[in-house]
TORKEMAR-373814 format. One record per residue (C-alpha): x, y, z; residue in three letters. Coordinates in Angstrom, 3 decimals, always signed. Each point is the difference from the previous one (the first is absolute). Example, Ala and Ser with C-alpha at 12.3 -4.5 7.8 and 13.67 -1.06 7.14 Angstrom:
2
node xx = +12.300 yy = -4.500 zz = +7.800 aa = Ala
node xx = +1.370 yy = +3.440 zz = -0.660 aa = Ser
This chain:
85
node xx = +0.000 yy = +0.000 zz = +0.000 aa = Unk
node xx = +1.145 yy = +3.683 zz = -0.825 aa = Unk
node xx = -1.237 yy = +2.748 zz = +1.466 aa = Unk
node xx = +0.390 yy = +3.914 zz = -1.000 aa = Unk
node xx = -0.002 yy = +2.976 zz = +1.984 aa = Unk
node xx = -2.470 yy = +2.525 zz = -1.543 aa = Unk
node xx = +1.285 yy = +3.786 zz = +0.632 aa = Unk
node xx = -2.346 yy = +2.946 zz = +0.631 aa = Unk
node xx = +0.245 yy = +2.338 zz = -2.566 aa = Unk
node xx = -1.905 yy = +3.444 zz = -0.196 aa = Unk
node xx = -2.123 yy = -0.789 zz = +3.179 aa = Unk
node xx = -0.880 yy = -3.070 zz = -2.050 aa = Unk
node xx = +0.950 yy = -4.426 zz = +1.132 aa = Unk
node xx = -2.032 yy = -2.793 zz = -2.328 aa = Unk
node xx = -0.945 yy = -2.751 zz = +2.192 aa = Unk
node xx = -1.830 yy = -2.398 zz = -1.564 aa = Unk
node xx = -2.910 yy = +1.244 zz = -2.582 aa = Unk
node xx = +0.006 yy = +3.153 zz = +1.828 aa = Unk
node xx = +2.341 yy = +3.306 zz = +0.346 aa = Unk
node xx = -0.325 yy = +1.975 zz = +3.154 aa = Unk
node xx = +0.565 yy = +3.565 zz = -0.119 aa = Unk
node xx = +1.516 yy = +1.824 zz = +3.366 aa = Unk
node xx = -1.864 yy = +3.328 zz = +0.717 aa = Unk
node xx = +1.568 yy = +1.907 zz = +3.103 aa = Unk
node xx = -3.547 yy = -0.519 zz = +1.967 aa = Unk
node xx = -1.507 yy = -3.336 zz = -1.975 aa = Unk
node xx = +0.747 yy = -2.579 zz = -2.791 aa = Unk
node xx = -2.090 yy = -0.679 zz = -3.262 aa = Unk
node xx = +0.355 yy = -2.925 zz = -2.149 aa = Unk
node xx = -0.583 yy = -1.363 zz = -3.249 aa = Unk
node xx = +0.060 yy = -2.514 zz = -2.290 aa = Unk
node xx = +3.632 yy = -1.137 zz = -0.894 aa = Unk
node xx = +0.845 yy = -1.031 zz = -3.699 aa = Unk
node xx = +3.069 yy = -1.128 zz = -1.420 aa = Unk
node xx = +1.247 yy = +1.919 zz = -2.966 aa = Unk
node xx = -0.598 yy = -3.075 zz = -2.316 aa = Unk
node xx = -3.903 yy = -0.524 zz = +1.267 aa = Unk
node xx = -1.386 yy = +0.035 zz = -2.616 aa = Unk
node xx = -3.831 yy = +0.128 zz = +0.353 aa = Unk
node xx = -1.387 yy = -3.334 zz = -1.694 aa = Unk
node xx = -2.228 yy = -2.419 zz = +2.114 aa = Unk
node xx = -0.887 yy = -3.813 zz = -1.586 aa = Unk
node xx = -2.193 yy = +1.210 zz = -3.348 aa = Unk
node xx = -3.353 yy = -0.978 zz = +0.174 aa = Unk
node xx = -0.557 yy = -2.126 zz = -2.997 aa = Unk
node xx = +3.420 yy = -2.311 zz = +0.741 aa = Unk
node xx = -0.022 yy = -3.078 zz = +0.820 aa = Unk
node xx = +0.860 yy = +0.310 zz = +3.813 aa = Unk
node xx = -2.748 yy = -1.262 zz = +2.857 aa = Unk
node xx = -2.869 yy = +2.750 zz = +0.217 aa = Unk
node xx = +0.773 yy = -0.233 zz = +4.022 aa = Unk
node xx = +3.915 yy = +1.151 zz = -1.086 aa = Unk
node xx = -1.260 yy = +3.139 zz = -2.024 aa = Unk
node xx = -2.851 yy = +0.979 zz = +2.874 aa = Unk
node xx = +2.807 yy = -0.888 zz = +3.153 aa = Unk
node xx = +2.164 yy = +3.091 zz = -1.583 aa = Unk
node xx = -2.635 yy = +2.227 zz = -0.330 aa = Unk
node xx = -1.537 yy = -1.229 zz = +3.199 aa = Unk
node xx = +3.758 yy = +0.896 zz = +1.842 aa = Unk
node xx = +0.132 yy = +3.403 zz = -1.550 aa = Unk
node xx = -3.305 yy = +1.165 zz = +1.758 aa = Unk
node xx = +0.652 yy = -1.641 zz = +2.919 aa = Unk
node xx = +3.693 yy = +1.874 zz = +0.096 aa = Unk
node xx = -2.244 yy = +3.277 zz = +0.022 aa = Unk
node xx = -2.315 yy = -0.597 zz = +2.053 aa = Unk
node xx = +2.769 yy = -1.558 zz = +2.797 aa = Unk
node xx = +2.352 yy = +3.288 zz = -0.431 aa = Unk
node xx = -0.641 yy = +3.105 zz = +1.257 aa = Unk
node xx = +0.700 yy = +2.084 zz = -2.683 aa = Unk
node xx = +0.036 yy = +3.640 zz = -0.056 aa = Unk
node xx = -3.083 yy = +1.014 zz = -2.850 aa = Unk
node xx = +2.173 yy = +1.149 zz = -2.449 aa = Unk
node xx = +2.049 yy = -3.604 zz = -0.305 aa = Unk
node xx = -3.695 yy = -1.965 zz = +0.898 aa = Unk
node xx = -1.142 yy = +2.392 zz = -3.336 aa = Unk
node xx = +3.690 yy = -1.021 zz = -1.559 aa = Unk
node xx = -0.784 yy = -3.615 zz = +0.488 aa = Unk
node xx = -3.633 yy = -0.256 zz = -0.770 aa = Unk
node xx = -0.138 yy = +1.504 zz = -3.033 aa = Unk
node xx = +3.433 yy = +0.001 zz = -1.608 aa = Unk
node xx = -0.504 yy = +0.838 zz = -3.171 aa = Unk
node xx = -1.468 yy = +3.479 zz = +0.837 aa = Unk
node xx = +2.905 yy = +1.133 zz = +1.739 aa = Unk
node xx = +3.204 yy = +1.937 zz = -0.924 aa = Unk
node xx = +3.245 yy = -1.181 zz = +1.230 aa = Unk
């Protein structure tokens, strides 16, 4: 097993599928991505189990609904294709 240290950079650390951001007085989070995500769940019409394709959809909501996101990420993740990076 290998382990890495994560650094905090700009009031920012990645653990897990999250990023935590410092504030002097409170922390935020959000929902971590790698730089290669890349967006793309199990396509409807292929060939995988139906309970496969409604599982990842099924863990997405449940991600938001478990976090306690600020409303602007909630907004960010709920509707991503409406928002500007």
């Amino acid at each position: 097993m290998q382990l890495t240290q994560e650094l905090e950079r700009e009031h920012k650390i990645n653990y897990l599928d999250i990023t935590i951001h410092r504030k002097p007085t409170h922390a935020n989070i959000s929902i971590f991505r790698k730089p290669t995500y890349t967006d793309t769940l199990i396509p409807y019409t292929s060939n995988h189990p139906a309970q496969h394709k409604y599982a990842a959809i099924r863990f997405l909501y449940k991600r938001l609904d478990t976090y306690q996101l600020q409303n602007k990420e909630y907004q960010r993740e709920y509707n991503p294709q409406h928002t500007t990076q």
